[in-house]
C-alpha positions as CSV (number, residue, x, y, z in Angstrom):
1,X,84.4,79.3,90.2
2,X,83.8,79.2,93.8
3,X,81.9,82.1,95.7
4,X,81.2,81.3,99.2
5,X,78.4,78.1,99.5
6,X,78.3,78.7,95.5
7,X,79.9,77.3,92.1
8,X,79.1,79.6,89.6
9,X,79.7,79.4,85.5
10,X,82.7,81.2,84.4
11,X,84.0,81.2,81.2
12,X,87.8,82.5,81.2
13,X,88.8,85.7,78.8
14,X,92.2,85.1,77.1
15,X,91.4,87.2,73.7
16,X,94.0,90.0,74.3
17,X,91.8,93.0,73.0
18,X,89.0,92.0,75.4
19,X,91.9,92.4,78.1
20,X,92.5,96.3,77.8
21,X,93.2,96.8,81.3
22,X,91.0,100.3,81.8
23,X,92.1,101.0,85.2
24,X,94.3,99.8,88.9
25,X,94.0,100.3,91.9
26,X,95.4,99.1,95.0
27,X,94.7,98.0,99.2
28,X,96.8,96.5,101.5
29,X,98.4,93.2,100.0
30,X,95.8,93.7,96.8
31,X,95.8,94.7,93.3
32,X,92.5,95.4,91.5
33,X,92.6,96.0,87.6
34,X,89.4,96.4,85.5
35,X,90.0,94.8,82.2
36,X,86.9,95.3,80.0
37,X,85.4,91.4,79.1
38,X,88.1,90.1,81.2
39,X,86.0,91.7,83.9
40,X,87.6,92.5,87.5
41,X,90.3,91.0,88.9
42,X,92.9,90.6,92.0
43,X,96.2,89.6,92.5
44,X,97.4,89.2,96.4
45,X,101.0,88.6,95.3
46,X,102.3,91.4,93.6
47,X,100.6,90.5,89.9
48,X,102.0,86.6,89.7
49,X,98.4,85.1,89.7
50,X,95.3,86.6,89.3
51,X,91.4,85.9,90.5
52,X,88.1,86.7,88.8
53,X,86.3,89.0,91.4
54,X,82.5,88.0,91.7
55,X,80.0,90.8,91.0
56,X,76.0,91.1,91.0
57,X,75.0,90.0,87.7
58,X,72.5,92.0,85.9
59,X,69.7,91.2,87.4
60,X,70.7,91.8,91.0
61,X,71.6,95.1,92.7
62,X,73.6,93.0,95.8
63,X,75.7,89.8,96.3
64,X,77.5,88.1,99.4
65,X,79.3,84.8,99.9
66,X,76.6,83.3,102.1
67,X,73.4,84.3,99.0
68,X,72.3,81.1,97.1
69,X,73.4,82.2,94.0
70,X,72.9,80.5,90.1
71,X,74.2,82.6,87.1
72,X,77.0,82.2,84.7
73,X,79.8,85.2,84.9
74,X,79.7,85.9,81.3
75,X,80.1,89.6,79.4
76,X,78.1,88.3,76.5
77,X,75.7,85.5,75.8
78,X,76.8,82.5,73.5
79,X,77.5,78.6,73.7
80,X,79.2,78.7,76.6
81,X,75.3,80.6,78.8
82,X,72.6,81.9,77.3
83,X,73.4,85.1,79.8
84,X,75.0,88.4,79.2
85,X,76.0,90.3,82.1
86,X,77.4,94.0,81.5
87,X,78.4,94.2,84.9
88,X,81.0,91.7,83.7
89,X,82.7,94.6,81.2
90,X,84.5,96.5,83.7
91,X,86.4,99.8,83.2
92,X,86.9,101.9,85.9
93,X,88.1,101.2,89.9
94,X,89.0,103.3,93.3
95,X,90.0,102.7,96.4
96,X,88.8,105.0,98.9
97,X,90.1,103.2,102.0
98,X,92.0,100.0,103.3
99,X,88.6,97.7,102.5
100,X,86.0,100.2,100.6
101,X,86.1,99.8,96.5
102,X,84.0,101.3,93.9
103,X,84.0,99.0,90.3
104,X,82.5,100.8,87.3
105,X,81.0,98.5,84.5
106,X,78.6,98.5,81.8
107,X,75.8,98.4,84.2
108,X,76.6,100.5,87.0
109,X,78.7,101.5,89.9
110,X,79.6,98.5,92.4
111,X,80.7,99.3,95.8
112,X,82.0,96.9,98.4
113,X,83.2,97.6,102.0
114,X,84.9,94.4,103.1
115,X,87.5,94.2,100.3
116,X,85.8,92.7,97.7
117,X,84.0,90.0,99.2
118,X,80.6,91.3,99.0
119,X,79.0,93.7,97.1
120,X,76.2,96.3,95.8
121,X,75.1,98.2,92.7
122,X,73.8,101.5,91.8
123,X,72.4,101.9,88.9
124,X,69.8,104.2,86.8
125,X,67.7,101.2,87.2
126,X,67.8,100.2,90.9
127,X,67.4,103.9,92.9
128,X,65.6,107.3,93.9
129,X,67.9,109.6,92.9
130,X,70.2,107.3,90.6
131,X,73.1,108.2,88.6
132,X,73.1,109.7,84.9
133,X,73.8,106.1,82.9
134,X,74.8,103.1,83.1
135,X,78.4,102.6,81.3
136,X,80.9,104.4,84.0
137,X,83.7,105.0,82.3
138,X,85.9,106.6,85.3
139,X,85.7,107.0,88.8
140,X,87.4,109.4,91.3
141,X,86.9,110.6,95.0
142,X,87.7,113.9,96.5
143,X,88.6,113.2,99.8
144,X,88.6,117.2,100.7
145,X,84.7,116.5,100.4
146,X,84.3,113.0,101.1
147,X,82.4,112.8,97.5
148,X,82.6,110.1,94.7
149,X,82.5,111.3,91.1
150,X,81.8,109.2,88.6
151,X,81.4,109.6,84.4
152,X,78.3,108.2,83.6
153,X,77.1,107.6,80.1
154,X,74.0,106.3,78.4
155,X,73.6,102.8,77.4
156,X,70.2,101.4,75.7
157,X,67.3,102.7,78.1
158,X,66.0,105.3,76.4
159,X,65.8,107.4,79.7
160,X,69.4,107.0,80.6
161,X,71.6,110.2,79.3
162,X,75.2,111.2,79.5
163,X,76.3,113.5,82.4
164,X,78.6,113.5,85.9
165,X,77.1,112.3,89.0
166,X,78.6,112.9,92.1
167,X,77.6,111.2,95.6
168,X,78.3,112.4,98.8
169,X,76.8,109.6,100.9
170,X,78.5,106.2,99.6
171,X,76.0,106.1,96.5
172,X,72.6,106.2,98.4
173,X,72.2,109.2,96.2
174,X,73.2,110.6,93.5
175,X,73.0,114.0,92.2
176,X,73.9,114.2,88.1
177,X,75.7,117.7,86.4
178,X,76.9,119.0,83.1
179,X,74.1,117.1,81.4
180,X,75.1,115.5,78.1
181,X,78.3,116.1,77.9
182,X,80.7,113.0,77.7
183,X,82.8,113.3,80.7
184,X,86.4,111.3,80.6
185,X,88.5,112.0,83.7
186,X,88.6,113.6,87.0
187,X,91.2,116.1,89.0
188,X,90.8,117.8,92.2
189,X,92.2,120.6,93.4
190,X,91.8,120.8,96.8
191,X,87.9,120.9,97.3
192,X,87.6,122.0,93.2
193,X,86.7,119.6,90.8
194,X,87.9,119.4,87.2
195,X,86.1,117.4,84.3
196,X,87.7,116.6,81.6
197,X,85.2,116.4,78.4
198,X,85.0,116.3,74.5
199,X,84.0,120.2,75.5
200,X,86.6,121.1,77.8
201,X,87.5,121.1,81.4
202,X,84.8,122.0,83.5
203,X,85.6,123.2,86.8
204,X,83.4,123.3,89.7
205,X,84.5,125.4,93.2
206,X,80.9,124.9,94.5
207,X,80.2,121.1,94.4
208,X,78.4,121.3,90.9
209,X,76.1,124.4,91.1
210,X,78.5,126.2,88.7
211,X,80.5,125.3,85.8
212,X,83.1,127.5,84.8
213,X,85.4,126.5,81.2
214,X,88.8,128.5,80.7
215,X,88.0,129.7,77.8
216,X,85.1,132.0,79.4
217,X,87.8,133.3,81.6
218,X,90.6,133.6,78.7
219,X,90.3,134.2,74.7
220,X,92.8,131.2,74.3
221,X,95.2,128.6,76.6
222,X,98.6,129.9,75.1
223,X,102.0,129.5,75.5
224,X,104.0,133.0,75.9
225,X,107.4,131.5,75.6
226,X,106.5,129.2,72.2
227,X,104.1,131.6,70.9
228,X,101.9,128.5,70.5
229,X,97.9,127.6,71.5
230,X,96.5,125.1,72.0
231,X,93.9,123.6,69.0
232,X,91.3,121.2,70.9
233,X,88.5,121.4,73.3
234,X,88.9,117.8,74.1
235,X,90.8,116.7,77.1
236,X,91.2,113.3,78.5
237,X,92.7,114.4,82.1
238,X,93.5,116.5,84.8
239,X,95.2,116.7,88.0
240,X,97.1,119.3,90.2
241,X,100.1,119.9,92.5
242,X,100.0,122.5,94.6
243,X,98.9,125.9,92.7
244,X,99.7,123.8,89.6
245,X,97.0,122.5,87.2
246,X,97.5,119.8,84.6
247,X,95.4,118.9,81.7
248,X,95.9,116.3,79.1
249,X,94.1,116.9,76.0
250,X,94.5,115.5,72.3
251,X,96.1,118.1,71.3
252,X,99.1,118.1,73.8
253,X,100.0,118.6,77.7
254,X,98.8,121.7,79.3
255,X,100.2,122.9,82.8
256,X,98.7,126.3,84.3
257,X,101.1,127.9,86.7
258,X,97.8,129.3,88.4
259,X,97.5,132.4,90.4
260,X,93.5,132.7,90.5
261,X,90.7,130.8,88.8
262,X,91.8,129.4,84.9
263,X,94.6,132.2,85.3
264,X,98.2,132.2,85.3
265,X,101.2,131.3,83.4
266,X,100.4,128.5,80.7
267,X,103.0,126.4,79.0
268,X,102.3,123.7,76.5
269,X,103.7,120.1,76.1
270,X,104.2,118.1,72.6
271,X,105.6,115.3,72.1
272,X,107.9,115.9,69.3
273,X,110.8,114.7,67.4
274,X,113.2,117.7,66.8
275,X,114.6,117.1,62.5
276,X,118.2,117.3,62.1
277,X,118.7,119.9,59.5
278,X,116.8,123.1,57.9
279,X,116.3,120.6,54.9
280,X,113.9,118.8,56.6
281,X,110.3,118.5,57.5
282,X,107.7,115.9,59.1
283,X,103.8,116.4,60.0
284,X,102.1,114.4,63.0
285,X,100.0,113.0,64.0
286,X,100.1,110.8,60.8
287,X,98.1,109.4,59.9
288,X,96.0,112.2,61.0
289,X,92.1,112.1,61.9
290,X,90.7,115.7,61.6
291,X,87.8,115.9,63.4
292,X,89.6,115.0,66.5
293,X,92.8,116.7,66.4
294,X,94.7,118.9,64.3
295,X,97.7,118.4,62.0
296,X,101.3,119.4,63.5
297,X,103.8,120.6,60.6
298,X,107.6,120.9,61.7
299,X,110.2,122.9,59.9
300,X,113.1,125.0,60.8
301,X,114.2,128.6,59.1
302,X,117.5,127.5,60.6
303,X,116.3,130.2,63.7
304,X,116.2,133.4,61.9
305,X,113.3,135.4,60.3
306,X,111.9,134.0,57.0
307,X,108.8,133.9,54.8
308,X,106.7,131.2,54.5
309,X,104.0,129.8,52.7
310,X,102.9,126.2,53.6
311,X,99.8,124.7,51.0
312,X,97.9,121.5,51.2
313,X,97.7,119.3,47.8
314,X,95.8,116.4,47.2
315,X,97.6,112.9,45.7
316,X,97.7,113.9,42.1
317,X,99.1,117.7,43.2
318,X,95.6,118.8,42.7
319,X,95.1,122.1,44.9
320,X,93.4,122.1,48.6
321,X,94.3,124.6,50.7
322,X,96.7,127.1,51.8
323,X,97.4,127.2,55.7
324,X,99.9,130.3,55.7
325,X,100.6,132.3,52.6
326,X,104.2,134.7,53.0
327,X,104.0,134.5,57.0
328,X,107.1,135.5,58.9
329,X,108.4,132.7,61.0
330,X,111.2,132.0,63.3
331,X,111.8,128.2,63.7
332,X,114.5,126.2,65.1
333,X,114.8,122.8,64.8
334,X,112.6,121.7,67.9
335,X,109.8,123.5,66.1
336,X,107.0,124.7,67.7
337,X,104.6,123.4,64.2
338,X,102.2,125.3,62.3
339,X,98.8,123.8,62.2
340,X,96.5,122.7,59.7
341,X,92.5,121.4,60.7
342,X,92.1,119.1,57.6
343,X,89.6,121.4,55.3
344,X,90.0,122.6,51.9
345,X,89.8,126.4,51.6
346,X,85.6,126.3,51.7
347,X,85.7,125.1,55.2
348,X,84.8,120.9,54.2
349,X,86.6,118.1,55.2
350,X,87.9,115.9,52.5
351,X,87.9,112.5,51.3
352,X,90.2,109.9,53.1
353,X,93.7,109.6,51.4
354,X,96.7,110.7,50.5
355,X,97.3,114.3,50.8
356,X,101.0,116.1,50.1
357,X,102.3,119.2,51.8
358,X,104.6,121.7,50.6
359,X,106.5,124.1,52.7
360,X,108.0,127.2,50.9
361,X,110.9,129.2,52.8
362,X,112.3,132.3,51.2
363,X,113.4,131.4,47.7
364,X,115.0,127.8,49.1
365,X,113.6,125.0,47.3
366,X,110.5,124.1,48.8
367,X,110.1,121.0,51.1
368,X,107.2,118.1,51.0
369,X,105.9,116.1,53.0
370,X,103.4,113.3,52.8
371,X,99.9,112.9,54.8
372,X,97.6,109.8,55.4
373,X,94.1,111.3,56.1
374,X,91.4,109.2,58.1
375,X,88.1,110.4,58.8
């Protein structure tokens, strides 16, 4: 491939599941995608062709067109080079301006000011005050503050660690927050920032000196007009419009009509398939993985008061757990679910495997479903 006064080594990607494309972003006339091994790439006519984009390898922290420059553009080492370059695994991008980019790989944060033609790393490795780690698995800018955020988790060097960094001088410095949590996503809400983690959504009004979680504002994020709350601590994004705050979480979409700090109306968002009849029943996600989420049962009482009693049983009918015993519910046939976190009635998770639900309602006969449990 040809990089200014260079020919450099590069070995084209056409396995489809090392082209997840991770992220896209966009300047005038340009399309940038980060597609893990694939690396980074640019189409100038609307996505008909596309161009490898030439970063520092590993062992540089800058490249231009005019350096004298030997490497081989390779994710991984193998026949084809004996090099493996992590800045070549890329997952994250922004564009901040017309020309200015940030690239997130395996081995740092790349920034370039002339769209893409030349280009410089931060890493743990290579500064002063550096960011957290070296795998960036998202990248945002606030433009209310002029500050780029990035998630930065460990890779190998023992000193790296998992944390936000933030830089408010175009990656010069770097100032790391929330130490050790594992950081997905960013939203902004006006100045505010908003973290999405396997911990919750940390919110920040003061640039990072303080944290503050809904939960240690409100008991629980509930839905008054469902009755529903939400099951999960783990949320994959945010955003906001306005005085309105989004969160996507495994568990569901979350929208806060806010009217001060984590308060305000909250309504909850599943993606659902209403059943036809009161005869009926389905569980979902399924198969179902329960230390990530928790199991969504959906029934209908045909919308008027009734008892109910929903138990878990193993394969061979063999007891597990009851997760409502002679409840009163109210349930159309849009739901909302009752809930069930994969544990047997001392608390322990259970083997992978087929697992049977039974839902009783009144004296009616009882309904079953069917569960495929992966740990």
């Amino acid at each position: 491939m040809r990089y200014g006064i260079n020919i450099l080594q590069a070995l084209p990607i056409t396995v489809a599941e090392q082209n997840i494309t991770y992220d896209i972003a966009f300047t005038p006339g340009t399309v940038w995608i980060t597609s893990f091994a694939g690396g980074t790439r640019k189409s100038t006519d609307v996505g008909q062709t596309w161009s490898r984009v030439v970063l520092p390898p590993d062992n540089l922290s800058s490249i231009h067109p005019d350096d004298s420059l030997d490497f081989c553009m390779s994710p991984v080492s193998g026949n084809f080079c004996d090099e493996e370059n992590l800045n070549y695994r890329a997952f994250s991008v922004i564009a901040v301006d017309d020309t200015t980019l940030y690239v997130g790989t395996a081995n740092g944060i790349n920034k370039s000011t002339d769209n893409g033609i030349s280009w410089i790393k931060f890493n743990h490795q290579n500064q002063d005050e550096p960011i957290s780690g070296n795998f960036i698995t998202a990248l945002a800018y606030n433009y209310s503050s002029n500050t780029v955020w990035a998630s930065t988790w460990k890779t190998d060097p023992p000193e790296e660690f998992y944390a936000v960094s933030s830089s408010k001088n175009g990656g010069v410095s770097w100032s790391t927050f929330l130490h050790e949590e594992r950081p997905h996503n960013f939203g902004f809400k006006n100045s505010e920032v908003i973290v999405s983690t396997d911990n919750g959504a940390f919110r920040t009004t003061n640039d990072g000196g303080t944290w503050i979680l809904p939960t240690s504002i409100i008991d629980t994020i509930a839905d008054p007009t469902s009755k529903i709350y939400l099951h999960t601590n783990i949320y994959f994004s945010a955003a906001s419009e306005g005085n309105d705050v989004w969160l996507g979480s495994n568990d569901g979409l979350v929208l806060l009509e806010e009217t001060s700090l984590w308060r305000g109306l909250w309504k909850l968002y599943f993606a659902a398939q209403n059943i036809k009849s009161e005869n009926e029943t389905y569980a979902y996600p399924n198969p179902f993985s329960p230390r990530q989420e928790q199991l969504k049962i959906i029934y209908s009482t045909n919308n008027v008061p009734a008892q109910v009693t929903i138990r878990i049983f193993d394969f061979s009918m063999n007891y597990v757990r009851t997760v409502i015993q002679n409840v009163t519910r109210q349930r159309g046939l849009d739901g909302p679910p009752d809930f069930w976190d994969g544990k047997d009635d001392n608390g322990n998770f259970l083997p992978n495997g087929v697992y049977i639900y039974r839902v009783d309602i009144d004296d009616k006969e009882p309904l079953f479903g069917k569960i495929i449990y992966l740990q």
